[in-house]
C-alpha positions as CSV (number, residue, x, y, z in Angstrom):
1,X,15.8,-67.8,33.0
2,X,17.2,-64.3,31.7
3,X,20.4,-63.0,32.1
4,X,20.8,-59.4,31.8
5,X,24.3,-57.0,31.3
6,X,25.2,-53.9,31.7
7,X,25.6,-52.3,28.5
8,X,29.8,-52.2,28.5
9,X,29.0,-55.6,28.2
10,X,27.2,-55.9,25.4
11,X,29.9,-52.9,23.7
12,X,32.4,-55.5,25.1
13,X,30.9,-58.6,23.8
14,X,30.5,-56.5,19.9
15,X,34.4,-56.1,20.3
16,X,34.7,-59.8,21.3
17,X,32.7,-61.1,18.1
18,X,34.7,-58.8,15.5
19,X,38.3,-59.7,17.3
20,X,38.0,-63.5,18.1
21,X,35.7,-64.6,15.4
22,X,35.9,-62.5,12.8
23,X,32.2,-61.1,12.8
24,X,32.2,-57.7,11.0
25,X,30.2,-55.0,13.2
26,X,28.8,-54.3,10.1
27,X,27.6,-58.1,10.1
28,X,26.3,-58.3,13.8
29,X,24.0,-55.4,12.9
30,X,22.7,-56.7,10.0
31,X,21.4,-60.2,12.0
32,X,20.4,-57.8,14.5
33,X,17.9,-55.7,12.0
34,X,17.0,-58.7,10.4
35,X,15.3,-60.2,13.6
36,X,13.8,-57.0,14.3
37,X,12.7,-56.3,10.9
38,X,10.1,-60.0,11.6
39,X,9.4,-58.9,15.2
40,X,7.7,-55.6,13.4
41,X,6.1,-57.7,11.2
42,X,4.4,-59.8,13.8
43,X,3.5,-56.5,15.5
44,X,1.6,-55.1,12.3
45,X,0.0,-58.3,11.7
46,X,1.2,-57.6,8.0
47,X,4.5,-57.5,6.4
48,X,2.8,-55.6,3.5
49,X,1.5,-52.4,5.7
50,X,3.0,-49.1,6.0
51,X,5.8,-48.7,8.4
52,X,7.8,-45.7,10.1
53,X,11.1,-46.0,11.4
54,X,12.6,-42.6,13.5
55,X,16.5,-42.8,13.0
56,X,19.1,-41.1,15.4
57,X,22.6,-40.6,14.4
58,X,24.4,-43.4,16.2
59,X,24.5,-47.1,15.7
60,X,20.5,-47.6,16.4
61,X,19.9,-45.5,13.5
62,X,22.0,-47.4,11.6
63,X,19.7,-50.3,12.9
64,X,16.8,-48.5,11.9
65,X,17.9,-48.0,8.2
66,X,18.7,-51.7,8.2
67,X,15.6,-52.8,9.3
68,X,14.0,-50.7,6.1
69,X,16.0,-52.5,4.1
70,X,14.2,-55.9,5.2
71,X,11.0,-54.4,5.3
72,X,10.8,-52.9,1.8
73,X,11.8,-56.6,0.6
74,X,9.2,-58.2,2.5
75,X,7.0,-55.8,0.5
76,X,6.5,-52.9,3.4
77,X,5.9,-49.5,2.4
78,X,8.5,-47.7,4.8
79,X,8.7,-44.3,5.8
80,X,12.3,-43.4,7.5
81,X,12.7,-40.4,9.3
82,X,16.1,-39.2,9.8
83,X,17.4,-37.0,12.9
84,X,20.0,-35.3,10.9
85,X,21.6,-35.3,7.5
86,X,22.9,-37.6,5.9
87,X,26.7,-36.9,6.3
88,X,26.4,-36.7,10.0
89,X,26.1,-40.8,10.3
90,X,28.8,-42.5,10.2
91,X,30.7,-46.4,10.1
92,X,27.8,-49.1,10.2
93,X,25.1,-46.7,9.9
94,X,26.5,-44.5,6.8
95,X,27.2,-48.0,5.2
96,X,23.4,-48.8,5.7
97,X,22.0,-45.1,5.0
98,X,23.8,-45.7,1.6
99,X,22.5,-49.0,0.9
100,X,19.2,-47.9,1.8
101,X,19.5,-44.6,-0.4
102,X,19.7,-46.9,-3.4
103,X,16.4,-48.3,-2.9
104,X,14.3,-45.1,-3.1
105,X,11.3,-45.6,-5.1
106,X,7.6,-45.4,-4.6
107,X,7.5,-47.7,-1.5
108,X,10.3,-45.9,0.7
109,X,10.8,-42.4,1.5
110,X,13.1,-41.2,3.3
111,X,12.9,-37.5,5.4
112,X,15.6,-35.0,7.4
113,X,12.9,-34.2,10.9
114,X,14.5,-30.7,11.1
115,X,13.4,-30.1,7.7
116,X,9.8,-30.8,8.6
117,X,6.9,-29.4,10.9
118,X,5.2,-31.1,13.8
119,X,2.1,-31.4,12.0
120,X,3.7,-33.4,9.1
121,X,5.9,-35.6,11.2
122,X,2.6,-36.6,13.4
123,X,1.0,-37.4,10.1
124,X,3.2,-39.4,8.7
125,X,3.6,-41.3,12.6
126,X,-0.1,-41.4,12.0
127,X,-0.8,-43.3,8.8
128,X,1.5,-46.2,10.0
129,X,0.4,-49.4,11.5
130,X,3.9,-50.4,13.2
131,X,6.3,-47.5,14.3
132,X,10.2,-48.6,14.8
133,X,12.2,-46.6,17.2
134,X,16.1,-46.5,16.9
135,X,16.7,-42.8,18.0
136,X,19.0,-43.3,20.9
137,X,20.9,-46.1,21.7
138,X,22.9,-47.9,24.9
139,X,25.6,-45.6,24.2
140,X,23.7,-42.1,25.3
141,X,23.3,-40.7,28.8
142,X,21.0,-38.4,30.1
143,X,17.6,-37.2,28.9
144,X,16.8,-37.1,25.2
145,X,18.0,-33.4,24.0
146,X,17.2,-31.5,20.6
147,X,15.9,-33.3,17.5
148,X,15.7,-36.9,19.3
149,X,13.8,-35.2,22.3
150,X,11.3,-33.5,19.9
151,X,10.5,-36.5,17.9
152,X,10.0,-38.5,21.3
153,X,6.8,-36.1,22.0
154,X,5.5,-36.4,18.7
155,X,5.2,-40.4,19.7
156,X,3.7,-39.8,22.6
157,X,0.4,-41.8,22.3
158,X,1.2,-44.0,19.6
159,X,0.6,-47.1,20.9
160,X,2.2,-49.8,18.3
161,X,5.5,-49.1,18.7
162,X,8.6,-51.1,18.7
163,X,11.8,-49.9,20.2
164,X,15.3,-51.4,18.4
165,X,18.1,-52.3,21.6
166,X,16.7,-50.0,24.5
167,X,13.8,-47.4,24.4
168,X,15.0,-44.0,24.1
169,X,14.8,-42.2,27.2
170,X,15.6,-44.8,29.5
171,X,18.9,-45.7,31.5
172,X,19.5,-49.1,30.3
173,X,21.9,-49.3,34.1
174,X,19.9,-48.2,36.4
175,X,16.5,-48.5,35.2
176,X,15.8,-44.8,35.6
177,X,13.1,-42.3,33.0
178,X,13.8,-39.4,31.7
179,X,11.2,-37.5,30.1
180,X,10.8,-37.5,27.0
181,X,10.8,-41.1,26.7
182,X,9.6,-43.7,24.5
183,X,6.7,-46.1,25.9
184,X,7.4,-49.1,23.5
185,X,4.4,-51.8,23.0
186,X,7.6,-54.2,22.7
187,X,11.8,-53.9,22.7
188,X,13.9,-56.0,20.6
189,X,16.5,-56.4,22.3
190,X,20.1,-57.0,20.5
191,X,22.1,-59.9,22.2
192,X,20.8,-60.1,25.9
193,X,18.6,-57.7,28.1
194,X,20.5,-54.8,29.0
195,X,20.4,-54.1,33.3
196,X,18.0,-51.7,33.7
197,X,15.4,-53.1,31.4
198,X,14.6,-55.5,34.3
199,X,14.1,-52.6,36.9
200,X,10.7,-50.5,37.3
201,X,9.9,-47.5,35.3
202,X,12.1,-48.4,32.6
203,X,10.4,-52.2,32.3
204,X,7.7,-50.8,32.0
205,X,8.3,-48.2,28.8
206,X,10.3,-51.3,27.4
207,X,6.8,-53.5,26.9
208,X,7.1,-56.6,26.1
209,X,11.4,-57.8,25.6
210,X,12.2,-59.7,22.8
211,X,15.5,-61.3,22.5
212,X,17.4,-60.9,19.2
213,X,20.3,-62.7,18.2
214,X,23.3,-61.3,16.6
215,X,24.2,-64.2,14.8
216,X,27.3,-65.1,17.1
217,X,26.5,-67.4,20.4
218,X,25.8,-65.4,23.4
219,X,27.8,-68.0,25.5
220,X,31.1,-66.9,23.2
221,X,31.2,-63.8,23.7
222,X,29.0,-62.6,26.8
223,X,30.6,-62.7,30.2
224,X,30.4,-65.2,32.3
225,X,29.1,-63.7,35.2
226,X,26.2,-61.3,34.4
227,X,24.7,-59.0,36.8
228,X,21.2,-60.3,37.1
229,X,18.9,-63.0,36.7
230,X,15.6,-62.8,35.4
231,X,13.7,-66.6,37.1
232,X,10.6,-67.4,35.1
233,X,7.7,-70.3,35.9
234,X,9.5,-72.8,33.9
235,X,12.4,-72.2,36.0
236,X,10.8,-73.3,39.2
237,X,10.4,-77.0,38.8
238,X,14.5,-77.4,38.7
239,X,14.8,-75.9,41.4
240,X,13.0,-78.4,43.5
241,X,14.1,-82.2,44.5
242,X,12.2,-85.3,43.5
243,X,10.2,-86.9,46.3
244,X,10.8,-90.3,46.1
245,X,7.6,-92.7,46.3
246,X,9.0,-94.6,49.7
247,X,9.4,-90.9,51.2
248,X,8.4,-90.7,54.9
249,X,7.3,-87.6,56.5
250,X,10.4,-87.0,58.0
251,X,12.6,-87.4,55.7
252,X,10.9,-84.7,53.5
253,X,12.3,-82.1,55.9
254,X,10.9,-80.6,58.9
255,X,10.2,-76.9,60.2
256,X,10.0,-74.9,63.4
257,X,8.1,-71.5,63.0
258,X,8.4,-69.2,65.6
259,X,5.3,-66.8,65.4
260,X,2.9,-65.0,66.6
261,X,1.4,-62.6,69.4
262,X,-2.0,-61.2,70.7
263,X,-2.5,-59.0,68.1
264,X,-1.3,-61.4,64.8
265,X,-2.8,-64.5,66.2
266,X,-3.3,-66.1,62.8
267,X,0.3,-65.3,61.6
268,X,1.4,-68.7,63.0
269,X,-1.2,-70.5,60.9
270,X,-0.5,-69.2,57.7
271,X,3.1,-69.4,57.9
272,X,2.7,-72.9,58.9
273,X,0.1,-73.6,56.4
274,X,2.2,-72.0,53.7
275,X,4.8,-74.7,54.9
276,X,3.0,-78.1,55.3
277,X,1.2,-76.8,51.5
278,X,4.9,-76.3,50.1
279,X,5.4,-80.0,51.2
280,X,7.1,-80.1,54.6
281,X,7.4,-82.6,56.6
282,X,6.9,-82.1,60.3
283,X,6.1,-78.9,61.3
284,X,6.3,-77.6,64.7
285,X,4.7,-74.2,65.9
286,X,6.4,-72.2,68.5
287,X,3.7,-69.7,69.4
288,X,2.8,-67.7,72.7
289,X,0.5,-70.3,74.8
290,X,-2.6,-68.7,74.3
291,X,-2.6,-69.0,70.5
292,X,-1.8,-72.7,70.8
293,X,-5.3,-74.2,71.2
294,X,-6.7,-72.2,68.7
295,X,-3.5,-73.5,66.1
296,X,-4.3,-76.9,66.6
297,X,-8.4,-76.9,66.6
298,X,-7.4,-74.6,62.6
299,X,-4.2,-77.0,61.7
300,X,-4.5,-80.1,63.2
301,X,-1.6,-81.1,60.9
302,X,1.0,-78.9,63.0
303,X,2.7,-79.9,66.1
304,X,1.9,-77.4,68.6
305,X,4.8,-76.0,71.2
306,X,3.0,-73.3,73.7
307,X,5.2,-70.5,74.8
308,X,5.1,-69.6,78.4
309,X,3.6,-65.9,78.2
310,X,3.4,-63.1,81.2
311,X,1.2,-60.3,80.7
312,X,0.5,-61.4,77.5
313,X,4.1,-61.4,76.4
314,X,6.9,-64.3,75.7
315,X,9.4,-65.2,78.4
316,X,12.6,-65.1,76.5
317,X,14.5,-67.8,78.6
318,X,11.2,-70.0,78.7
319,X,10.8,-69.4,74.8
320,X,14.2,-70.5,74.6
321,X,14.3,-73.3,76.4
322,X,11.7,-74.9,74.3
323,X,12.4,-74.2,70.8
324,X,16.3,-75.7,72.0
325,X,14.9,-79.1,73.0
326,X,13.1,-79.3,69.3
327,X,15.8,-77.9,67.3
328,X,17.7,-81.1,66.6
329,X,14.6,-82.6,65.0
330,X,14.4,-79.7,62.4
331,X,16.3,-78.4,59.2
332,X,15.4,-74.7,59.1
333,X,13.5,-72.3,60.9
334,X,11.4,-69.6,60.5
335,X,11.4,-66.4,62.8
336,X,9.4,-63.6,63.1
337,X,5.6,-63.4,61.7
338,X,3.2,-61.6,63.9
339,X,5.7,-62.0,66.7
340,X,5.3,-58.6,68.2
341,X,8.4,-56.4,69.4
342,X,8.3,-57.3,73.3
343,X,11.5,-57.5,75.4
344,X,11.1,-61.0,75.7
345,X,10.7,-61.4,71.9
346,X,14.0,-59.3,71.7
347,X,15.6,-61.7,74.1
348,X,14.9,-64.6,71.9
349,X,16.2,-63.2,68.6
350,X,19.4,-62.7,70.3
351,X,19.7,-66.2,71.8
352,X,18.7,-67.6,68.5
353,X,21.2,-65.6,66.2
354,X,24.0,-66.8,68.9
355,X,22.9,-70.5,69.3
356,X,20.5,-71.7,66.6
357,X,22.8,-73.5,63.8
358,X,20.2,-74.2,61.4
359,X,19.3,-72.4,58.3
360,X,17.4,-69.1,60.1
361,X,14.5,-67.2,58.4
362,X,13.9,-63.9,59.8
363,X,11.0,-62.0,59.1
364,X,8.4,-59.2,59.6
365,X,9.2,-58.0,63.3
366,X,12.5,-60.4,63.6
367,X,13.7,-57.9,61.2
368,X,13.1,-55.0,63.3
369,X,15.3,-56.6,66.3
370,X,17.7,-57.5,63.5
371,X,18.4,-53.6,62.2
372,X,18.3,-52.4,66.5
373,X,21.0,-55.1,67.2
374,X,23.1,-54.8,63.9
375,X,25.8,-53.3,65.1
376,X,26.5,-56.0,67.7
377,X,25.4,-59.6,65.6
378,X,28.3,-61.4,64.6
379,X,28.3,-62.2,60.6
380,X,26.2,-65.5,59.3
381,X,26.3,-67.0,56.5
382,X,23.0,-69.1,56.6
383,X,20.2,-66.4,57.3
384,X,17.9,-64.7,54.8
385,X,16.1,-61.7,55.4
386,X,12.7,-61.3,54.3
387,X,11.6,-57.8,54.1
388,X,9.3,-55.0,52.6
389,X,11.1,-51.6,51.4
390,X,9.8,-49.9,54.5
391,X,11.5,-53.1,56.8
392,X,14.3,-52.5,54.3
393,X,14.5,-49.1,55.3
394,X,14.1,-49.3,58.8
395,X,17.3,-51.8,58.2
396,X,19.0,-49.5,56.2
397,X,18.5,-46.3,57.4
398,X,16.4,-45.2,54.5
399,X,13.0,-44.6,53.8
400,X,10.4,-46.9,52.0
401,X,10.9,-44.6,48.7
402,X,14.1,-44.6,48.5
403,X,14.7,-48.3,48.8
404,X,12.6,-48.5,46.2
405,X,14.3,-46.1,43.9
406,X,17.1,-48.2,44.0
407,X,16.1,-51.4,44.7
408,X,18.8,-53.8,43.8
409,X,21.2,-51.6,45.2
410,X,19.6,-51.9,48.6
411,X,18.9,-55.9,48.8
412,X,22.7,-56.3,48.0
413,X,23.1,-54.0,50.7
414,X,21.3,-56.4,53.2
415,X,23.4,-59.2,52.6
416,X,26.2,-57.6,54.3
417,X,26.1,-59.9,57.3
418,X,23.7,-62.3,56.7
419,X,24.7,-64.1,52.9
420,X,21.1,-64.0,51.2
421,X,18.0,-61.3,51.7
422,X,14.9,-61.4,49.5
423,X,13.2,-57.9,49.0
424,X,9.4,-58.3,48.4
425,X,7.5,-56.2,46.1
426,X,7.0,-55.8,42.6
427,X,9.5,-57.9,41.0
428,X,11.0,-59.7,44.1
429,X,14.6,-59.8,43.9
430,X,16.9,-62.1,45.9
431,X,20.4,-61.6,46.6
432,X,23.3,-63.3,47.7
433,X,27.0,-63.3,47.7
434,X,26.7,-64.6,44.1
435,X,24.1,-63.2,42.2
436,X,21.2,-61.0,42.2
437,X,18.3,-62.6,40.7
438,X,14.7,-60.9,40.4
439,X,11.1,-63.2,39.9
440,X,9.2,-62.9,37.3
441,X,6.1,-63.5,38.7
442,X,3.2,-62.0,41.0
443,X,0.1,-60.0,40.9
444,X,-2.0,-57.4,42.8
445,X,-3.9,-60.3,44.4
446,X,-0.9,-61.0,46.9
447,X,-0.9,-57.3,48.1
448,X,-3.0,-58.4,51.0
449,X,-2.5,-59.1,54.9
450,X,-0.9,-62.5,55.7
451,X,0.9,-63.0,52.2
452,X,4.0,-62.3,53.7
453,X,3.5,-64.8,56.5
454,X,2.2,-67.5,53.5
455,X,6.1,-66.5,51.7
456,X,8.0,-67.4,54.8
457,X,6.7,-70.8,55.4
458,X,6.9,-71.9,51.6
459,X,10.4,-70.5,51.4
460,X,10.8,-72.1,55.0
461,X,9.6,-75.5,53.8
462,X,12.2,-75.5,51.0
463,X,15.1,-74.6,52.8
464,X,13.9,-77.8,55.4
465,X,14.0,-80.1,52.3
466,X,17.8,-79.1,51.9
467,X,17.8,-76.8,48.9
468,X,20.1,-74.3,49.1
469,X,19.0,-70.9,50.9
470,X,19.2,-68.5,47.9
471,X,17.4,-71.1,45.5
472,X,15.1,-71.9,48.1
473,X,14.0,-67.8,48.4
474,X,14.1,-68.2,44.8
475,X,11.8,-71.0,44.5
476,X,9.5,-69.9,47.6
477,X,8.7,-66.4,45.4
478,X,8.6,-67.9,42.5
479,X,5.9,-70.2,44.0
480,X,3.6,-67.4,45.9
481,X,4.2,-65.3,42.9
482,X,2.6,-68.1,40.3
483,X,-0.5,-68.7,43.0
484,X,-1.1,-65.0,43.0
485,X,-1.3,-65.0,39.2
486,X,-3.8,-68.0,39.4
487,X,-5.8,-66.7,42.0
488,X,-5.7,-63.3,39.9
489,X,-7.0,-65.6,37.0
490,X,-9.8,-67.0,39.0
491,X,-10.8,-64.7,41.1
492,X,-9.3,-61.3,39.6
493,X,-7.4,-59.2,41.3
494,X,-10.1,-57.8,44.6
495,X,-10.5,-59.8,47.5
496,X,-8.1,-62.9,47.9
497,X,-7.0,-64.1,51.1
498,X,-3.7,-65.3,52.5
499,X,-4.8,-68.5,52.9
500,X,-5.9,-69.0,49.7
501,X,-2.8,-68.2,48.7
502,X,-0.9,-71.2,50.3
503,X,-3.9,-73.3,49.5
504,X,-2.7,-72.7,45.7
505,X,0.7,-73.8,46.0
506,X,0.2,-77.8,45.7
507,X,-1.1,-77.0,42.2
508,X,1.8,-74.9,41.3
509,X,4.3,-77.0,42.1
510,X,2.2,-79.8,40.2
């Protein structure tokens, strides 16, 4: 797991280490440099080749001439090339622009941009095998201006290069672009991940994020609370309980789905199938009755509950009559996959928000009868949404884009009355009253029809075994989002179906 900042932070955290402990600022960028100087390294492939290192005027310039420093006595030939002159720079990065003058001598040389031409700064980008960028750092805002925004063109295209703290051109808060911007083969990151690192376009200009300490533990001087959580595969298996080897069937927690309708009659099965491959007990499948032979002749494992239907559509009362008399021998339920947006559907989503006290799943059209009745539900504290940025948007009154412009913002927004949502999508995140965390897993192989359905009942199945709703979300997508890579692995990334999907998910959780 990851825990990101925002950047006052990080500023904060700098202030923290020099007040309380006595670290020099001065100090803390000198561990900094020295972890990025052996991440370049290991991005050249030799800490003898020719590096270039662009240098801005702040305090990642001041990186930048630090990181020379341990270049050159690794035996680098090093190239730095300044924004401005030297009596512009100031603090920590005049100290190190004067240490680093002193070393001037056939393997470093050291240039003022303005001074040169476009055609000698690209050959000098040109002949290097590693190129370090510390123009901008986390204190800038905006798009890159003047000298810095010139030199970012000029990189354009280079393709080994290795941004110090944050790339320049990105928002390290919201995870915005500006152009120009840096598009770093990897980011070494001083401290912690800064917020908007973790959020698409800037992730991906950032490449590949390496952590660097500052030589003073995180713990002592970070906040306690961050603002997001990056869940990796190693994170998943902690999340889940130990099945004891007496275990009954029952006792490893069991489901009602609620699914289904003539159009999305296999929605039922692969939310159920997600479930029983997640490792639920029982699970029962509340479906419209004319689905139900053909859901137990494909998962004989299920417990089938047929739905009295007129016209082809479920009777609200009828529906709720049923699922009542087999609520008390489930955990959790799931609502909502392929269940079509019928009066009678609506009349059950009501009766269930009102009376159902288990943990409630609500997705795909559930969600739709959850944003037309919003106004009017009562606040819970045990429901997650489940939602796509268009659901999202339908929820929120936004479009599909611009939940997706700012997603985090929008996920927290969904929480409002129900304590946890999950917004799928690149980069799930999950959000609760707590935290926001986002899942670092997935692939294009789960972009296909049914993978939602295959989310639910795996997310379903772990809320039933008792772990906690935004844990359980967390595990579920964490879970779909490793089998996706697998299947991606195997297969590549054309022409995977749902079912496969759940069909991956004992091995993952193996």
């Amino acid at each position: 797991m990851k825990n990101f900042y925002m950047p006052a932070d990080i500023r904060e955290a700098d202030n923290i280490a020099a007040a309380k402990y006595g670290v020099p600022s001065v100090v803390l960028m000198e561990n900094a440099a020295k972890n990025a100087a052996r991440a370049a390294v290991e991005l050249a492939g030799d800490p003898k080749d020719r590096f270039v290192i662009l240098a801005g005027r702040g305090n990642n310039g001041g990186d930048g001439f630090a990181v020379a420093r341990h270049l050159l006595i690794g035996g680098a030939a090093v190239t730095v090339l300044k924004s401005d002159a030297d009596e512009v720079y100031k603090n920590d990065a005049a100290v190190n622009l004067a240490i680093l003058r002193r070393f001037d001598g056939e393997r470093l040389r050291i240039f003022d941009t303005p001074e040169l031409t476009d055609s000698e700064i690209s050959s000098l980008i040109g002949g290097a095998r590693c190129v370090i960028e510390g123009l901008l750092g986390t204190g800038t805002s905006g798009a890159p201006r003047k000298e810095p925004a010139r030199l970012i063109r000029l990189l354009e295209g280079c393709k080994n290069v290795l941004a110090l703290d944050i790339p320049s051109g990105i928002d390290p808060e919201s995870g915005g672009v500006y152009e120009p911007c840096i598009r770093a083969a990897e980011t070494v990151t001083f401290l912690a991940p800064k917020y908007g690192m973790a959020f698409c376009p800037a992730a991906d200009c950032c490449g590949r994020i390496i952590t660097a300490d500052i030589g003073v533990p995180p713990e002592a001087i970070l906040p306690e609370r961050q603002k997001m959580s990056l869940y990796e595969s190693g994170d998943l298996h902690r999340m889940l309980p130990e099945i004891s080897r007496n275990i009954h069937k029952t006792e490893r927690g069991n489901l009602l789905v609620y699914a289904g309708s003539g159009s999305y009659r296999g929605a039922p099965l692969l939310t159920v199938r997600g479930a029983l491959r997640a490792g639920a007990g029982l699970v029962f499948a509340a479906v419209p009755d004319f689905i139900a032979p053909h859901i137990s002749a494909e998962l004989p494992e299920a417990i089938v509950l047929p739905l009295a239907t007129r016209n082809g559509e479920v009777e609200g009362a009828s529906a709720s009559a049923v699922i009542s008399e087999w609520l008390p021998k489930c955990a959790a339920l799931v609502a909502g996959p392929g269940c079509g947006r019928s009066e009678g559907v609506e009349e059950l989503f009501l009766w269930l928000w009102k009376n159902c006290r288990l943990p409630l799943l609500l997705d795909a059209d559930m969600l739709w009868f959850y944003g037309r009745n919003l106004s009017e539900l009562a606040p819970r504290a045990d429901v997650l949404l489940t939602p796509h940025s268009a659901e999202a948007g339908r929820i929120l009154g936004l479009t599909p884009a611009e939940v997706d412009s700012k997603r985090a913002e929008c996920v927290l927004s969904l929480t409002a009355k129900t304590g946890q949502a999950l917004l799928k999508g690149r980069n799930t995140l999950v959000a609760s009253s707590e935290e926001l965390r986002m899942i670092a897993a997935g692939s294009p192989s789960l972009a296909v029809p049914g993978s939602g359905d295959v989310l639910s009942g795996i997310i379903g199945a772990f809320i039933a075994a008792g772990i906690p709703i935004a844990d359980a979300a967390t595990a579920g997508a964490l879970a779909h989002g490793l089998a996706g890579e697998a299947l991606e692995a195997r297969l590549g990334v054309r022409g995977a179906l749902a079912g496969e999907i759940a069909d991956e998910i004992p091995a993952v959780l193996k």
